[in-house]
C-alpha positions as CSV (number, residue, x, y, z in Angstrom):
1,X,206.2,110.5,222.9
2,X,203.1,110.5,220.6
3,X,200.6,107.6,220.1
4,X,202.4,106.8,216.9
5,X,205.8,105.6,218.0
6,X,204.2,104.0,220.8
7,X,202.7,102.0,218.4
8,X,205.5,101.8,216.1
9,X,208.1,100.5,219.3
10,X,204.8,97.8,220.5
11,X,205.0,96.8,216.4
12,X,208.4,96.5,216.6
13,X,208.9,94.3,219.4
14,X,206.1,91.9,217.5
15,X,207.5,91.7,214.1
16,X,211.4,91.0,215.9
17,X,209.5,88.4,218.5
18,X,207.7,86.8,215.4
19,X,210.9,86.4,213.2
20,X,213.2,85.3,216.2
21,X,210.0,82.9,216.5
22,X,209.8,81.9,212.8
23,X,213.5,81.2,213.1
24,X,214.1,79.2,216.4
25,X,210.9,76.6,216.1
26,X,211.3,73.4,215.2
27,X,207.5,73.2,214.0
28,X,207.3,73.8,210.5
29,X,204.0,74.6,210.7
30,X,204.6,77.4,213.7
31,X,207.2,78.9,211.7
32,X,204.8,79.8,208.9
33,X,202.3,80.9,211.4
34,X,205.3,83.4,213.0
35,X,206.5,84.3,209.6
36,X,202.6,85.4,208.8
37,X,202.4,87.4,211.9
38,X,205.8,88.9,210.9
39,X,204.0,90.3,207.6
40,X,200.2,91.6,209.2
41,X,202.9,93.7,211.5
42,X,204.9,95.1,208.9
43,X,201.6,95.9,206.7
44,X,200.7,97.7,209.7
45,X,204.1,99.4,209.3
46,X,203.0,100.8,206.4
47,X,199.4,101.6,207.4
48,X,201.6,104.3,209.9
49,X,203.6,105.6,206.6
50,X,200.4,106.2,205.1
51,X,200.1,103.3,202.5
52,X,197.1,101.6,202.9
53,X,197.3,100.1,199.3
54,X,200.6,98.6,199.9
55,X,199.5,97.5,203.3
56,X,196.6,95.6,201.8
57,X,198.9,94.4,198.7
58,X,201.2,93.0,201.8
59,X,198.3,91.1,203.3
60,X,196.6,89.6,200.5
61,X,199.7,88.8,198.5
62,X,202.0,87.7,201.0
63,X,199.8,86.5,204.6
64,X,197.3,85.3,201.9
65,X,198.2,83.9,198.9
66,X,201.8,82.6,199.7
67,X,202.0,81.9,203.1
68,X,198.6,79.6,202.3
69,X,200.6,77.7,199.7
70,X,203.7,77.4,202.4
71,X,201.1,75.6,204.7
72,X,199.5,73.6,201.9
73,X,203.2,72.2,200.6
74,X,204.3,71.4,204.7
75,X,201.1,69.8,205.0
76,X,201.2,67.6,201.6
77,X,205.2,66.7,202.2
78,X,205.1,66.2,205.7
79,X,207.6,67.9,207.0
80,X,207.5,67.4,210.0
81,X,208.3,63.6,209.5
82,X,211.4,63.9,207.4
83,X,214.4,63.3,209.4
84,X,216.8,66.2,209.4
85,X,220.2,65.3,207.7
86,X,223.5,66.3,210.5
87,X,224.7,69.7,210.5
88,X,227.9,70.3,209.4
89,X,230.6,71.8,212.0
90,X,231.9,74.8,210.3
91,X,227.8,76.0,209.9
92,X,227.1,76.9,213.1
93,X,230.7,79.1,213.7
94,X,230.4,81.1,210.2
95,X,226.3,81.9,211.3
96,X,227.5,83.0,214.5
97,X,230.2,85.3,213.0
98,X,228.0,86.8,209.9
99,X,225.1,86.9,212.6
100,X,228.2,89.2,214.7
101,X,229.0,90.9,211.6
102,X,225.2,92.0,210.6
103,X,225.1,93.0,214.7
104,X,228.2,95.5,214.0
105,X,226.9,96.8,210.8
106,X,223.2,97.6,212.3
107,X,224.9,99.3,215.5
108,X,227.6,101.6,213.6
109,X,224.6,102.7,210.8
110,X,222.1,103.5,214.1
111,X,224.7,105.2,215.8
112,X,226.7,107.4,213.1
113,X,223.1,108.6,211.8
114,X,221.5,109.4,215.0
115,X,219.7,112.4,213.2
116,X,217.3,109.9,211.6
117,X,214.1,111.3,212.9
118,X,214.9,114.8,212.1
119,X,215.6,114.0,208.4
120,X,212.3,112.0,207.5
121,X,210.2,113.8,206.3
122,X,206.0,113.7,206.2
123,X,204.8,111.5,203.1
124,X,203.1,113.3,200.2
125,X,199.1,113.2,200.3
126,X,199.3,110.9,197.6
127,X,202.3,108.2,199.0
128,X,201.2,104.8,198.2
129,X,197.7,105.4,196.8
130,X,196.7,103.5,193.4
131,X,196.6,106.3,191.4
132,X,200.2,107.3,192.5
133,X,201.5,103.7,192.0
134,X,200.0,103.1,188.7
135,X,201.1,106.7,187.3
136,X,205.0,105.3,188.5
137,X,204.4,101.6,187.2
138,X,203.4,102.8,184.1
139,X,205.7,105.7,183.4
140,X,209.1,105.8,185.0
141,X,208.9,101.9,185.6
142,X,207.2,100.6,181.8
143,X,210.4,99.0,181.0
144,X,210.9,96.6,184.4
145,X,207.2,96.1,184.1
146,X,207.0,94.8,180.8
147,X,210.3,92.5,181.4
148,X,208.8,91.0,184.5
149,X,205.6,90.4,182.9
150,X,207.6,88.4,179.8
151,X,209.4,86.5,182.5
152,X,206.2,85.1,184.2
153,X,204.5,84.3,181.1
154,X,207.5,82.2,179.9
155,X,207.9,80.8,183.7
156,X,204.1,79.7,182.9
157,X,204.7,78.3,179.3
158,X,207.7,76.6,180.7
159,X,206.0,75.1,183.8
160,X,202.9,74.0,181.7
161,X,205.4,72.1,179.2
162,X,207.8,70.6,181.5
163,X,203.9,69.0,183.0
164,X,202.9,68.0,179.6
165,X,206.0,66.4,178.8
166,X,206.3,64.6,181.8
167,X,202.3,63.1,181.6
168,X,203.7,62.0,178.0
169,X,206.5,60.0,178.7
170,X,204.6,58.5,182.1
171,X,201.5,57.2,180.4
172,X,204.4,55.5,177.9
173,X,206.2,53.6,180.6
């Protein structure tokens, strides 16, 4: 066993501890913290595939930018005072059986591919890189690009006039 899988079966058992974590506590708050401990160990997944760019994109975008504005909304709601409404009976039987199902699904792919680590192959020099991710972005992907760039800017027109509209009709009360 090389230093690599060592590291990649050490990662592993973090980022499953950290989502079992994120998923069982009651805290709010902790389950942010797990979830953001989930994603620096899966951007060091891809640090060991050989993406560093992706690996920082994962860090600053996700551990960064979103997970900060997680904390920031459970902080200004306090939820951690809300009273939690009863769970309903059948809930907790239909997550046990998809939870059973997704068990059976994961077991039968590991075990009917077991020739996983002889098919992967080594990454190109270039996997994950800027250059590399730019050239795809804005070649084979212009169209998806574009689409998703129309969508946020009409999210953002939308936002900024469903605010507007609603400062009007307050001030008129």
């Amino acid at each position: 066993m090389n230093g690599e899988l060592i590291l990649f079966f050490v990662l592993a058992i973090v980022a499953i501890s950290a989502a079992l974590g994120m998923l069982f506590s009651r805290n709010a708050v902790y389950s942010a913290l797990f979830l953001i401990l989930n994603f620096a160990t899966v951007a060091v997944f891809f640090l060991l595939l050989g993406a560093p760019f992706i690996a920082m994109a994962q860090v600053t975008v996700y551990a960064g930018a979103i997970m900060v504005l997680f904390l920031f909304v459970i902080m200004l709601l306090g939820a951690e005072q809300i009273q939690h409404q009863a769970r309903r009976g059948w809930q907790r039987p239909l997550a046990m059986l998809l939870t059973l199902v997704l068990l059976a699904e994961s077991a039968y792919l590991i075990f009917t591919r077991s020739d996983v680590l002889t098919v992967l192959q080594p990454a190109a020099a270039d996997y994950g890189s800027p250059q590399s991710i730019g050239m795809l972005l804005f070649s084979e992907y212009l169209l998806p690009f574009e689409v998703t760039s129309i969508l946020l800017l009409a999210a953002m027109v939308g936002a900024i006039v469903l605010v507007k509209e609603d400062k009007k009709s307050g001030g008129q009360k």
